[in-house]
C-alpha positions as CSV (number, residue, x, y, z in Angstrom):
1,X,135.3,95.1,53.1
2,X,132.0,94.3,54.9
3,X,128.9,95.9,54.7
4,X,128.5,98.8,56.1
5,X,127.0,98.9,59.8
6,X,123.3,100.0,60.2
7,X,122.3,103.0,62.3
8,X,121.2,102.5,65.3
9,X,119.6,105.5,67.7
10,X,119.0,104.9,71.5
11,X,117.2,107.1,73.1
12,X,116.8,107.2,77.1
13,X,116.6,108.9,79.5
14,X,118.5,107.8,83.4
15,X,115.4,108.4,84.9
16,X,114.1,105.3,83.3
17,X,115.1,102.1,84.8
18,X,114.6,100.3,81.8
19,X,116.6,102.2,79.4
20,X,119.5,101.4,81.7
21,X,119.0,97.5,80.7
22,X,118.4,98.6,77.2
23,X,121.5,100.6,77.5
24,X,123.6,98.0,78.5
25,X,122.5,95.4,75.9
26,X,122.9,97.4,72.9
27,X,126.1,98.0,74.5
28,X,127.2,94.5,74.8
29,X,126.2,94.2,71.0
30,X,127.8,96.9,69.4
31,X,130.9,95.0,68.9
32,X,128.8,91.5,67.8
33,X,126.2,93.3,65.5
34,X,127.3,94.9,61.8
35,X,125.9,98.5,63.6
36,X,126.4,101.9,64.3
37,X,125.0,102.9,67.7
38,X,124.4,106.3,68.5
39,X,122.9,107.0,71.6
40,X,120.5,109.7,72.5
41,X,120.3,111.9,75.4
42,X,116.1,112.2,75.4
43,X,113.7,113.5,78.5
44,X,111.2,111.3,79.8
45,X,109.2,114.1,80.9
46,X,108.2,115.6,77.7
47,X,107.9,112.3,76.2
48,X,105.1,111.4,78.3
49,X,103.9,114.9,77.9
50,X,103.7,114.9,74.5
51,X,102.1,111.3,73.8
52,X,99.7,111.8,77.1
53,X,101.2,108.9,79.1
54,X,101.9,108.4,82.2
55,X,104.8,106.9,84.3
56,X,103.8,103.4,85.5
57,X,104.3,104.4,89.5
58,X,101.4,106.3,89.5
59,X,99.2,102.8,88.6
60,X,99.6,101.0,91.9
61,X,99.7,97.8,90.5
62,X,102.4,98.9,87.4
63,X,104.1,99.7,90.2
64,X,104.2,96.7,92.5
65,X,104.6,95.2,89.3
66,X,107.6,96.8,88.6
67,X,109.2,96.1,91.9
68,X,109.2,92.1,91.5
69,X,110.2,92.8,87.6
70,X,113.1,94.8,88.8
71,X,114.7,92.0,90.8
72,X,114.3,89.5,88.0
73,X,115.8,91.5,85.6
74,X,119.1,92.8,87.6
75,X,119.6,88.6,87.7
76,X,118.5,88.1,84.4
77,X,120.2,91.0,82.3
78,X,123.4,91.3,85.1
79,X,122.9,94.8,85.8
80,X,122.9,95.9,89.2
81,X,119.8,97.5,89.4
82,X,117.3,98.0,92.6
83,X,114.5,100.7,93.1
84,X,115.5,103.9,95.2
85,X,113.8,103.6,98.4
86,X,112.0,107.3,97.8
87,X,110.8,105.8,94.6
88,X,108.0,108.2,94.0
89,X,110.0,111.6,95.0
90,X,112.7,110.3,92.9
91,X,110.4,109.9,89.8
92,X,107.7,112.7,90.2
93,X,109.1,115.2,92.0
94,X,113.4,115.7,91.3
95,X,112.9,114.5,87.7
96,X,116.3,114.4,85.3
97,X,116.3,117.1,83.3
98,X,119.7,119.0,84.9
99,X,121.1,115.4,84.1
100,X,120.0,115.3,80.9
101,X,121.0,118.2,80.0
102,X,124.3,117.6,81.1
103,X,124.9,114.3,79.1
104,X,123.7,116.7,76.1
105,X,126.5,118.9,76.7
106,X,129.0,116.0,77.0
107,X,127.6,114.8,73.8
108,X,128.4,117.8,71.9
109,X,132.1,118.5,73.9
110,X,133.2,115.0,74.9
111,X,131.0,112.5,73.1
112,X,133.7,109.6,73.7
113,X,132.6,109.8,77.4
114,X,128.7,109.7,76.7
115,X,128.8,106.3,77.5
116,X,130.7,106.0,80.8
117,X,129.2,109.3,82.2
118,X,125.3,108.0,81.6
119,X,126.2,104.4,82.9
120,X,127.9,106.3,86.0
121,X,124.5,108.4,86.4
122,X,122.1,105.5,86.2
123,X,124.7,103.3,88.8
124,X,124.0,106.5,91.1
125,X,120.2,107.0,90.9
126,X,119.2,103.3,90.1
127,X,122.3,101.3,92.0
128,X,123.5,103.3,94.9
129,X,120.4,105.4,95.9
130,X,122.1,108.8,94.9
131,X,121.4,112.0,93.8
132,X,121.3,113.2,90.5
133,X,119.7,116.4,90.3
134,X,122.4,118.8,92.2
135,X,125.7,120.0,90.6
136,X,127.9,118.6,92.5
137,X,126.2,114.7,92.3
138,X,126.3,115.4,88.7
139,X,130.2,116.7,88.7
140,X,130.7,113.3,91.0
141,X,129.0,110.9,88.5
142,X,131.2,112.8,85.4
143,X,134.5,112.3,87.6
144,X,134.2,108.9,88.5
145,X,133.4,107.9,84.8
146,X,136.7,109.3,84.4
147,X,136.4,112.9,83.2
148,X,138.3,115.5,85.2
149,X,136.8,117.9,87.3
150,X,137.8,120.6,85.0
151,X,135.9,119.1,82.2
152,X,132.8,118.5,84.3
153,X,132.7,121.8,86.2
154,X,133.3,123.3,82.3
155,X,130.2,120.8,81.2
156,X,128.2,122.1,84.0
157,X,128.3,125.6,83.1
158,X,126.9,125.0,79.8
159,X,123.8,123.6,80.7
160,X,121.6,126.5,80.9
161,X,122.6,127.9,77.8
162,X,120.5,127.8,74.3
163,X,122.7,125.3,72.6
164,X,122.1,122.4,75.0
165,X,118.5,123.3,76.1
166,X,117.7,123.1,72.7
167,X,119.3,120.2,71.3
168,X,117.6,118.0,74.3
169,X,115.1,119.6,73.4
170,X,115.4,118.8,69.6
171,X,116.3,115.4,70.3
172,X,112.8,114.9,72.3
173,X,110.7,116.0,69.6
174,X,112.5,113.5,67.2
175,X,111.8,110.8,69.9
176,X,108.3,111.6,69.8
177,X,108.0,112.0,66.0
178,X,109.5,108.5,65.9
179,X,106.6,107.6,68.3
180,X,107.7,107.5,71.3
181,X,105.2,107.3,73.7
182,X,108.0,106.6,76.5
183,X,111.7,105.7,76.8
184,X,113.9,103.9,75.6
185,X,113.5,103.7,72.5
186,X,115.0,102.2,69.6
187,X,115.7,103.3,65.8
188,X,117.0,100.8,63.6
189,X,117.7,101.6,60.4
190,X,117.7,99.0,57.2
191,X,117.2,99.3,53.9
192,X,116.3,102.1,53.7
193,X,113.3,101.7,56.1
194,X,113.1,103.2,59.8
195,X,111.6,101.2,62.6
196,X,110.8,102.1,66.1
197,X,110.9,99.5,68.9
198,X,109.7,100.7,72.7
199,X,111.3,98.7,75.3
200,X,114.3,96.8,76.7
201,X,112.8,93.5,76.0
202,X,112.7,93.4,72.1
203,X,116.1,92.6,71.4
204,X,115.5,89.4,69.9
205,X,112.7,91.6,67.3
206,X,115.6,93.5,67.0
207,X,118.3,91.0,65.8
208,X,115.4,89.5,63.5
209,X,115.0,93.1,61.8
210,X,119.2,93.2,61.6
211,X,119.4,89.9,60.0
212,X,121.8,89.3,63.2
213,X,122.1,86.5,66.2
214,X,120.3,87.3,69.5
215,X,122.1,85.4,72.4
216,X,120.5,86.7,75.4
217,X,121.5,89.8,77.3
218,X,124.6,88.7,78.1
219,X,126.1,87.3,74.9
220,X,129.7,85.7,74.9
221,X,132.6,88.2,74.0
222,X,133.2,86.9,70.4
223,X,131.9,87.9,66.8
224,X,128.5,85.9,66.2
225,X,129.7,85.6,62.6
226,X,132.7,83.6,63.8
């Protein structure tokens, strides 16, 4: 047998551009890396409410910043990302948190479809220009990742009540008692120690605290132990 796989916790949020390309990465790895990845359906919102920050858009030169970053990165990383032409609206004013709440429920009822059903959200929002924030975008997003109307109109119904509010909401606060001053985030765990790295662009930190291979965002589809 060989040793067993470390923990890792994603959190993120769709509303976040860069957890998408930190999303995808980990991804990529999870089948390279001796790990465990668990992701973590988190909301922005109260991240950056709790810690006092604030979302780079509202900095106008983050934000024209962000723009040229954006382009490099879909090339770089291979994810087909591109701002939404209402950028601002998008951001400040419709928000995620029906979305969020929704991939909390299919955490908890279909947890094998996490994965598809967030990647199918951020495609809509950050690829396509599409909305998340009514039911039926939502219901859309869940069926093309593959889960059957049934299921998703099911899902949606549960997304007002206690249970789900308050797991997002749990799962926020531990965000933000990790540190989290923003999303994503990710928690490695080794050795018995916990660390906390902010960002899409500290893989290569994060292969050096696994004691694993970093080969770029895009690593070939083999074992890095072969």
């Amino acid at each position: 047998m060989g040793p067993v796989p470390r923990t890792l916790e994603l959190f993120y949020d769709v509303l976040s551009p860069y957890s998408w390309l930190g999303f995808e990465i980990l991804c990529r790895y999870q089948n390279i890396w001796n790990i465990n990845l668990q992701l973590r359906p988190s909301l922005i919102a109260g991240i950056m409410k709790d810690s006092g920050n604030k979302p780079p858009a509202l900095l106008p030169r983050k934000a024209k910043y962000m723009n040229n970053d954006i382009q490099l990165l879909r090339q770089h990383v291979g994810v087909p990302i591109c701002l939404p032409k209402d950028f601002f609206s998008v951001l400040l004013d419709k928000g995620s948190l029906s979305a969020m709440r929704f991939l909390t429920a299919v955490n908890l009822e279909h947890p094998e479809m996490l994965e598809k059903v967030s990647r199918e959200l951020w495609m809509r929002v950050w690829s396509r220009d599409e909305d998340i924030t009514e039911p039926q975008s939502i219901m859309s997003a869940a069926v093309k990742a593959g889960m059957s109307a049934e299921q998703a109109q099911e899902l949606l119904g549960k997304i007002s009540t206690p249970t789900v509010k308050n797991l997002l909401r749990e799962t926020t606060e531990k965000a933000c008692k990790y540190g989290a001053f923003g999303l994503p985030i990710t928690v490695a765990h080794v050795d018995g120690q916990t660390h906390m790295i902010f960002g899409s662009d500290r893989m290569e930190l994060l292969a050096h605290l696994l004691g694993e291979k970093w080969m770029g965002p895009t690593p070939p589809a083999v074992n890095a132990r072969l």
